[in-house]
N, C-alpha and C positions, 0 to 999 in steps of 0.2 A: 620618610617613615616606612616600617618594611610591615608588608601587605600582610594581613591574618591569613592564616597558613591554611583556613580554609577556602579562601578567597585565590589562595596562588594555585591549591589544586586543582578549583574549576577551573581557574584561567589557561591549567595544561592540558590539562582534559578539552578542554573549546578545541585548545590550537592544535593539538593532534588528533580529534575528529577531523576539523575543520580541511588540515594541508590531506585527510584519508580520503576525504568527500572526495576531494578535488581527483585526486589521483585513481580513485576506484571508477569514479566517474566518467573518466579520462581515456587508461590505459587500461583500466580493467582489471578485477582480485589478482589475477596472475599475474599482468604482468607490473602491478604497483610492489616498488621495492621500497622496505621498511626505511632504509638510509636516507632513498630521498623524501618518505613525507615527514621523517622527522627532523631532515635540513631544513626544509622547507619550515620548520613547526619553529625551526631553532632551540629543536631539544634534542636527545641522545637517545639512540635505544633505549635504555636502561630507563627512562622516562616510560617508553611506549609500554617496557615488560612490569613496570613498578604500577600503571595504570588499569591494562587493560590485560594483562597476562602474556597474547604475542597477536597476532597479525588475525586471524580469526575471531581476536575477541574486541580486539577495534574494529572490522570489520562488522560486526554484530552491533556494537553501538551507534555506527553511522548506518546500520539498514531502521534502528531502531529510532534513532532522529527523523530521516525522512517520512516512515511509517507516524511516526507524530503529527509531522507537517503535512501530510495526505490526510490523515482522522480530521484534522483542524481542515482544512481545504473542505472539504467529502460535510461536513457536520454545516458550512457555510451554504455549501449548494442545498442543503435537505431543507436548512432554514427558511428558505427563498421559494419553497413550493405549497402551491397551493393546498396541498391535499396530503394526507398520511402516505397516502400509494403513491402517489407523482413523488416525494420523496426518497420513497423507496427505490424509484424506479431510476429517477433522476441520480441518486446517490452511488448506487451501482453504475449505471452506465458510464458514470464520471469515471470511477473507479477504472475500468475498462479501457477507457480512453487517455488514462495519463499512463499507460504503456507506451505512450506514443513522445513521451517526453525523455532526451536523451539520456539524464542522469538517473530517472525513476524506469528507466527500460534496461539502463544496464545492471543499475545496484542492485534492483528491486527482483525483476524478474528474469534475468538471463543467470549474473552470478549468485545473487540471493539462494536460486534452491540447488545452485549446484558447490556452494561451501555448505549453506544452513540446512539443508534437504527440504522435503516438501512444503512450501507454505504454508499449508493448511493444517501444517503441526506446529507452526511456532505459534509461543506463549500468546502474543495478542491477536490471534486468528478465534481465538474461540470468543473473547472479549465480543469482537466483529459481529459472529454467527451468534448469541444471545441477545446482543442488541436486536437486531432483525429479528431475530425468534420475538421478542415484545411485539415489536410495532406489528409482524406477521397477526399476532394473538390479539391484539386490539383491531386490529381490520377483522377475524376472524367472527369476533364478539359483536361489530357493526354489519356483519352479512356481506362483508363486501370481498371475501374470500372466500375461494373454493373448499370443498371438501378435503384438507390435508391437512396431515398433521403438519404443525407452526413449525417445531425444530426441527423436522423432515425438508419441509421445503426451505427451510433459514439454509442449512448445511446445502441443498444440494444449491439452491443460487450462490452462495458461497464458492461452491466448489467448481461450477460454471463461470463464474466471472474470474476464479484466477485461472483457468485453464485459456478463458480467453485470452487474459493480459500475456500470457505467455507465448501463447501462438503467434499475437501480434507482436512482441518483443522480438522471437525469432524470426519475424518474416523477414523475406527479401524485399516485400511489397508492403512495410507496413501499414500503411497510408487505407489501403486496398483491403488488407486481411481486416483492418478497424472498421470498416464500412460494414464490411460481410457479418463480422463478431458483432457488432453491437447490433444490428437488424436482424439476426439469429436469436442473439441475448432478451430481445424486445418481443418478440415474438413469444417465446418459453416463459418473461414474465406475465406477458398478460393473457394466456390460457390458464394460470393462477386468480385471475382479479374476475370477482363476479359481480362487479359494478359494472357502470354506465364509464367508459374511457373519456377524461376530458380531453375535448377537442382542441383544449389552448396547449398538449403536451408536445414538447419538443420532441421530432419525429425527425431530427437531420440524422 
């Protein structure tokens, strides 16, 4: 029986993110050739232009998948902590630290802001910086944050932890520059936090 026509487009849609992942992952936006990941897809250009427009805009999709699977990752760690602020603190750092992951350090932050330009202007970057702006303004309203404005300091740790992930993407030492970044990062968070720091926080 032949499949609803809505059901056959997600299924090309799947396989031509999926053989893009692979390839952007791999060899990187430049040098992934449209031919082969839609061999690989076992569909035709004319699939990739009829989907996704050309190579830039699948490109965008599968930075937009991962950034899914990061939210979802990122939202599990915040769960798991004791505190609003250990949360916070925990959920960035994570953040920080999956530069260190070879497919989220290539797609994400090496070629990401140099097809998509600055991180911190794509579409679900502000999503990001609001969420924080709350939980900032609910520590705020509990005393347990310093004198700042909530979307002032949402934006600038925002802007601090992608600058991190990027340094550590580009290093020759990642390993090294992640150690330096997050213990820098931890530092700048909690001259923010005018509570009592729990002592059970992960401090690797």
């Amino acid at each position: 029986m032949r499949k609803p026509r809505k059901e056959m487009i997600a299924e090309t849609r799947a396989k031509l993110i999926a053989a893009a992942r692979h390839a952007f992952g791999t060899v990187g936006y430049a040098d992934a050739s449209m031919d082969d990941f839609t061999a690989a897809a076992g569909l035709t250009r004319g699939a990739l232009y009829h989907h996704f427009g050309d190579k830039k805009g699948l490109f965008q999709a599968v930075v937009k998948q991962i950034d899914t699977e990061m939210t979802g990752r990122l939202a599990e760690i915040s769960a798991r902590a004791p505190s609003l602020w250990q949360a916070v603190v925990d959920n960035w750092i994570a953040y920080i630290e999956m530069a260190l992951e070879p497919e989220i350090q290539r797609i994400m932050f090496l070629d990401g802001p140099a097809v998509l330009g600055d991180i911190s202007q794509w579409p679900d970057t502000n999503c990001c910086v609001m969420d924080l702006k709350n939980k900032l303004e609910a520590l705020k309203a509990e005393g347990r944050l310093a004198d700042v404005d909530p979307e002032a300091a949402a934006r600038l740790i925002n802007g601090a932890s992608i600058h991190a992930a990027t340094w550590i993407a580009s290093s020759d030492t990642p390993e090294e520059t992640s150690r330096k970044a997050v213990a820098g990062f931890r530092a700048l968070l909690a001259g923010l936090y005018a509570g009592e720091i729990d002592p059970r926080a992960n401090h690797s």
